[in-house]
N, C-alpha and C positions, 0 to 999 in steps of 0.2 A: 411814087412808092413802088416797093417791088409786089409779083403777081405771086398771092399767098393762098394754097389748099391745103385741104384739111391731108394730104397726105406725106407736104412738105412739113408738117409738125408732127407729123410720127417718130415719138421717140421710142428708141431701143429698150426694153425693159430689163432691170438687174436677172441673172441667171441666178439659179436659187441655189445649184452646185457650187459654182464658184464664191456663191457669198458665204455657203458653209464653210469654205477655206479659210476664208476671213476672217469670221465670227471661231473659229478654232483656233487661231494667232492670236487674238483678240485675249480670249480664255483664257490661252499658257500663261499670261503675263500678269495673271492674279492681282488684278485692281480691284479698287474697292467699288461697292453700290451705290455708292453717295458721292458727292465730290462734283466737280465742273464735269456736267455732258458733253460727250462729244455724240459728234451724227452725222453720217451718211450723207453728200451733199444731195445725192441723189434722189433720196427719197424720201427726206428730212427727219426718218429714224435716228433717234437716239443709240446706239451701237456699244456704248461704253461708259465709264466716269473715272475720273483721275482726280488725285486728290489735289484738295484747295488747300496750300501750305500758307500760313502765317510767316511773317517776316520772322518772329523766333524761330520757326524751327529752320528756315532758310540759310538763316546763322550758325545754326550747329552741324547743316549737312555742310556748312563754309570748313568749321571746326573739322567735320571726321576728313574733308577730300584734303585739308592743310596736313594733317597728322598721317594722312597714305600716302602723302608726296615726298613725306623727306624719306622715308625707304625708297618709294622710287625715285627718285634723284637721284639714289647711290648706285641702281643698276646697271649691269653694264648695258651696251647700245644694242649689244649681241641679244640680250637677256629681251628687252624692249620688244626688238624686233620679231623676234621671236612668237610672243604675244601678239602683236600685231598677223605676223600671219597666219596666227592659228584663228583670229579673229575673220579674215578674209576667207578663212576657207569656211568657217560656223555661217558666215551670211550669203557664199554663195551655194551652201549646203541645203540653208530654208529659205532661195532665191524665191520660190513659185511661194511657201506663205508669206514672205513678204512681200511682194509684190502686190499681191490678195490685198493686206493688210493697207497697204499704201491706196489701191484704187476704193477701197472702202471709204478709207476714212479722207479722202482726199479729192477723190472722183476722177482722177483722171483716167484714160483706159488702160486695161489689164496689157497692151501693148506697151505702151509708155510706163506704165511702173517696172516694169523688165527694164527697161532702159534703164531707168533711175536706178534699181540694185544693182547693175552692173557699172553706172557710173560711180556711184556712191561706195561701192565695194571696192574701187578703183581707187580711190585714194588711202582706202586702209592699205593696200597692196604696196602703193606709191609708198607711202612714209612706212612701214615694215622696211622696206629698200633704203630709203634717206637714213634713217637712222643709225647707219653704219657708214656710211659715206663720210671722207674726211672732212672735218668744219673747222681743223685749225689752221696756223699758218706759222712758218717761224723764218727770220727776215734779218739783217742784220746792219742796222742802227747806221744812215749813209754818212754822220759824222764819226765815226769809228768808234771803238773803245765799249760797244753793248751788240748784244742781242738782242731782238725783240721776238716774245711768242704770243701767239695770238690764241684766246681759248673761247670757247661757248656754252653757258650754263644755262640750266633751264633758268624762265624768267619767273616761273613760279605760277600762283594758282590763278588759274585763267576761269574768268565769267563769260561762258558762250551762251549767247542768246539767238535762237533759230525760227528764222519764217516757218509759214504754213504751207507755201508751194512745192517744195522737195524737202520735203520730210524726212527721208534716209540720209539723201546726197547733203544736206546743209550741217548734219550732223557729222556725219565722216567726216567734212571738209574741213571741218575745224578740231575734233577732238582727237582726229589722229596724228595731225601732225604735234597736237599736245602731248597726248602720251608720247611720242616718239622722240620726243625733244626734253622728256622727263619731268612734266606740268602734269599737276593733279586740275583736275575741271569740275565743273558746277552749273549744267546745261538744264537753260530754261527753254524746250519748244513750244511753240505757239499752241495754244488751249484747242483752236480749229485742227491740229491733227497733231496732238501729242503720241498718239501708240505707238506708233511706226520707232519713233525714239526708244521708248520704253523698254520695245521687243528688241531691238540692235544693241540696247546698254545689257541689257537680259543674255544677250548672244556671247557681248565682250566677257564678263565675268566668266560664263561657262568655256572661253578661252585664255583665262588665263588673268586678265585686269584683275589685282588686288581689289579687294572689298574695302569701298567706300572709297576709291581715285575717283571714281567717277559718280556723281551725284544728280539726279536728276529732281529739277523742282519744278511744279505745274502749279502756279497759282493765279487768282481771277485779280487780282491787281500787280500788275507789271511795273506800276510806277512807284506804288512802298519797296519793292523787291529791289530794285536797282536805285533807290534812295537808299537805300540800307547796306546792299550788301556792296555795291560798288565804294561805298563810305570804309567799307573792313579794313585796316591795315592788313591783314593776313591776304587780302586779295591783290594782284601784282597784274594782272591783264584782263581786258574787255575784247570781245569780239563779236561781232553785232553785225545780222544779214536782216534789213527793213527798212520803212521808208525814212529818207530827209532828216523829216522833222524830227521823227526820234532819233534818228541818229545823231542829229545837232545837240539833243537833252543830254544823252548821253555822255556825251566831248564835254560838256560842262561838268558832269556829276566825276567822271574821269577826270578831270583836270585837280579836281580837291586832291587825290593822291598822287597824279603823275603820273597812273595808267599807261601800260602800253596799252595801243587802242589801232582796232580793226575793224574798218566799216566799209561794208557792203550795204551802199543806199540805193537810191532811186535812182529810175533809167526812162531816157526818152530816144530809145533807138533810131538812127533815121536808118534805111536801107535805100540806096541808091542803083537804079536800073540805067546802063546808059544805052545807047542806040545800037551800040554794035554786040551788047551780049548776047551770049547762047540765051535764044528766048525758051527754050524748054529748060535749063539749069535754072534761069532767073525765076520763072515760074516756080518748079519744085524749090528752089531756096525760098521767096516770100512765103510757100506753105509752110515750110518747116519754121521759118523763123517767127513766121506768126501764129500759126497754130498750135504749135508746141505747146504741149500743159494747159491748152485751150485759150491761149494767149498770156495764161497768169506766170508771165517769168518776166524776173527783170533782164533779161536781156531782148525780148521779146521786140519783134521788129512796130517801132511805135509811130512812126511817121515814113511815106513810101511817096521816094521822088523817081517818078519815071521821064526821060526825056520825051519830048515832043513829037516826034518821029514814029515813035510806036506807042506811045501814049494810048491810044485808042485800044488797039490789037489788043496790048498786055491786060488793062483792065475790063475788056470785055472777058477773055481768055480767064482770069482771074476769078474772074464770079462764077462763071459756068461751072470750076470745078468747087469752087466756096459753095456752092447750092447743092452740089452734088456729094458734101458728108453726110456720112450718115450721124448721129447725132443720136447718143441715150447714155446709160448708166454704164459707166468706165466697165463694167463687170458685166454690161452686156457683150453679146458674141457679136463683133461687127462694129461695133462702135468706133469713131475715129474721134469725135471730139466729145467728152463727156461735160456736166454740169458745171457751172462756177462754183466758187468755193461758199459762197451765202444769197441769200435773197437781197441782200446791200447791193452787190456787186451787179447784178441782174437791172438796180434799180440807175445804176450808175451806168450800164450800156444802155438803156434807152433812154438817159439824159443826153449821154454823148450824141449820138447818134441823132435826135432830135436838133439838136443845138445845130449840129454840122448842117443840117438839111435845111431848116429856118436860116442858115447861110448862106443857101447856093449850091452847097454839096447834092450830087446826084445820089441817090440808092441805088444801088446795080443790082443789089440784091441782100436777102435777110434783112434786117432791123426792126425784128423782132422776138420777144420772148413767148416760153410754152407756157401752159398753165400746169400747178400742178400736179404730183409732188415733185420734190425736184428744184433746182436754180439753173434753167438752162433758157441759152440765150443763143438765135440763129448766125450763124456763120455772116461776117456782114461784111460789103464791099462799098466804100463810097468812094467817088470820084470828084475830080475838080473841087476839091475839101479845101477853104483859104485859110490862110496860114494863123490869123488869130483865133479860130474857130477850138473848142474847149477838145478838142479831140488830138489836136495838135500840141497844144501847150501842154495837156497834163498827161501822164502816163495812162496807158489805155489798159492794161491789165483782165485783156479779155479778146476775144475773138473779131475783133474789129480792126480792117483793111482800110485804110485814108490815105488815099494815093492823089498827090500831089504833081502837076508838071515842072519840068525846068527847061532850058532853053542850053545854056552854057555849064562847064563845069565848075569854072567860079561862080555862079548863080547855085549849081548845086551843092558845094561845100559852103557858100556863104550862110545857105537854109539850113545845111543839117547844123553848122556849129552854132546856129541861133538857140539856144537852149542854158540853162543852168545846169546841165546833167553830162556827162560825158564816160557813161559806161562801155556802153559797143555798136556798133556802127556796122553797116553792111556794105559792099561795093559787089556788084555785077558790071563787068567788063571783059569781051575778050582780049583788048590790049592789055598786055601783062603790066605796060610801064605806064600807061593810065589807071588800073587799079592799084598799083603800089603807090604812085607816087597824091592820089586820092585819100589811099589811106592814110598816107603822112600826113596829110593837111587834117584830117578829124582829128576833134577834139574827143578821142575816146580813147579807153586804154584794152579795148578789145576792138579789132576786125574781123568780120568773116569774109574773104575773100572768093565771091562764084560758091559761097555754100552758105544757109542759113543758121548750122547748127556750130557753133565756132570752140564750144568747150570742151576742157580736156581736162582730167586730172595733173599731167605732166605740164603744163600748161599756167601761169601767175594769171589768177582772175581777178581784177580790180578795175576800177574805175579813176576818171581823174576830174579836175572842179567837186561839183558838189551830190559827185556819187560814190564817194568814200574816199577812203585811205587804207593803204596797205594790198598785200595781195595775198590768196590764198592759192591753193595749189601751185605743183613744179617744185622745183629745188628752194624756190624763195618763199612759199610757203610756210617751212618750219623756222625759219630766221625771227618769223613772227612771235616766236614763241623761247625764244632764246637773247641772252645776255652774252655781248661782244665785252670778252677780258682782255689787257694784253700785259704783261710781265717783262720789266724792263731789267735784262740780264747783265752786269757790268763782267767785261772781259777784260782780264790782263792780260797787257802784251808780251811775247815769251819771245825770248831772247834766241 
């Protein structure tokens, strides 16, 4: 086990400035006193309440976002757009209290929620743009005697359901290209960090969004909510960022109407080091690709195959600087990797981690948690981790490094596409035609290529097997969101 002092679990303490920022974002947003608590991962303050909707009233915010879509439907794309940018420029107006707002109730650092407003703001920007771009087509009938035109309608009122890990960004990602595409919405975020939503729908109306397109509903049973309201006929699409198993509930409760349906599920990254990469890129990519959000992202690098050659070098090299985060509350000054999102998740890295070790895996360092307050869990590096060991099979969703050896490159894409999961995948190679042609062989529908951090709003983010369908962001994004017409024109021939 790794060598643990009392100064290697010094965490950074929340700054009482910057949490007044938070707790003042918090306030604008006029929620009520009663309702589902929300709390600080941090310090396991209670910080807010949102209210606990009933399937009835879920129903009738179905009713008022159905009755503000067929006005918007009729707008033009100009009109749309319009809204949307005035929206982009409202969020990155109150970038710093959101961001606040985000590392509050979220934990991750006041560094990395910047990011997130600017990634998240990034797709309102994006689809403002698409919604003006042409999306018909007109084509002429190759056995003669017609035209054909091609058109695209909104597909109607869309149910976006959003994780607790990117609270801004998973919001944006889906409701802009709805309004942009002329779909009224009805967004349920996750009870663990609903504000951050609350405060960005709060933004959109003061730019422009008609009253009641967009609906926000917070309730403590998620499963009468999407029993009910996915059953609506007035409802026309699902879009859903979480794990698998509900996303597979989903697909079924979807399938009674014929939903169009968009799922962002579960990921079991592998990232691949091979012998000849820049060892300092490869390095800085496994931090960013695992550390990011403290590990809690599904793209999050979940399994690390290092060739044999440098095997050693990389994972010593690895831990020294894993040891060397500093570690506290997102909203302290300094902080690189802040809290998990609950005392669950805390309990679930020192099962992994245990498991791995009772296998053979080494501890290179961390594998362990602080006491409280707080849910924070040390930066951890294991080695020589065997391939059935629970750290490997299941999504690790936390700050935990399992670095595996391989010998061959077909040895190493044979491991990474060993999985039921095929979101995104990493390749470190300075041969440009060994990481390309690496990439092709993954079974994933993202690569990062010599970089850990691989998303982009311009950019289709989906997975393929059984970590979703469809894609969000980039041009293919709003298609999600639209209804392909085409109009068969009979042409006489003129003389």
């Amino acid at each position: 086990m790794s060598q643990m002092t009392e100064a290697t679990r010094t965490l950074i303490a929340p700054d009482a400035a910057t949490m007044a920022i938070a707790d003042a974002a918090i306030e604008s947003i006029g929620l009520h006193d009663e309702g589902i608590a929300v709390a600080d991962p941090a310090t396991g303050e209670t910080i807010g309440h949102v209210p606990n909707r009933s399937v009835q009233t879920a129903l009738e915010f179905v009713g008022r976002a159905e009755t503000a879509g067929q006005a918007w439907a009729k707008t033009s794309a100009r009109g749309r757009a319009d809204v949307l940018h005035a929206w982009h420029e409202l969020l990155i107006r109150h970038r710093e209290q959101i961001a606040h707002l985000i590392s509050r109730e979220m934990g991750k650092t006041l560094a990395e929620a910047a990011g997130e407003v600017k990634y998240g703001s990034d797709f309102v920007r994006w689809y403002a743009e698409e919604a003006v771009r042409p999306a018909g087509d007109y084509r002429e009938a190759p056995d003669g005697g017609a035209s054909i035109l091609t058109r695209r309608a909104p597909v109607g009122l869309a149910v976006l359901i959003t994780p607790w890990n990117f609270p801004l960004a998973m919001a944006t990602r889906k409701i802009a290209p709805a309004l942009a595409a002329g779909c009224p919405v009805v967004v349920k975020p996750a009870t663990l960090t609903p504000l951050t939503t609350y405060y960005a729908v709060k933004l959109a109306v003061e730019a422009g969004v008609p009253e009641g397109l967009i609906q926000v509903v917070t309730t403590a049973d998620s499963a009468a909510f999407s029993g009910a309201v996915l059953r609506d006929p007035r409802v026309r699409k699902v879009s859903f960022t979480g794990s698998t198993p509900v996303g597979r509930q989903l697909l079924e409760l979807a399938s009674k109407n014929v939903l169009r349906s968009s799922m962002e599920l579960g990921g079991n990254a592998p990232l691949i080091v091979f012998d000849d990469a820049d060892m300092e890129r490869a390095l800085e990519g496994t931090l960013a690709a695992k550390l990011r959000n403290g590990g809690q992202s599904c793209i999050g690098a979940n399994r690390i195959y290092v060739q044999d050659g440098i095997a050693d070098e990389f994972g010593a090299e690895l831990a020294r600087r894993f040891a060397q985060v500093p570690v506290g509350a997102g909203l302290g000054a300094g902080s690189v990797l802040g809290p998990l999102i609950d005392d669950r998740a805390v309990r679930q890295m020192e099962s992994l981690t245990r498991n791995a070790v009772d296998m053979g895996a080494e501890l290179l360092t961390g594998g362990y948690s602080y006491d409280g307050p707080g849910h924070f869990f040390a930066p951890t590096v294991l080695d020589r981790v065997v391939a059935n060991a629970d750290v490997v099979r299941e999504e690790i969703f936390g700050p935990i490094a399992a670095i595996q050896r391989f010998s061959t490159e077909d040895e190493a894409v044979s491991q990474a596409n060993d999985t039921e999961f095929g979101l995104a995948g990493y390749v470190f190679s300075e041969n440009l035609d060994r990481a390309l042609n690496v990439a092709d062989r993954l079974e994933t529908g993202i690569v990062g290529i010599n970089q850990g951090v691989p998303s982009n709003a311009a950019a289709p983010f989906g997975g393929v097997k059984q970590s979703g369908l469809g894609r969000e962001g980039g041009a293919e994004g709003i298609e999600e969101y639209q209804s392909i017409r085409f109009y068969n024109i009979a042409r006489r021939a003129t003389s």
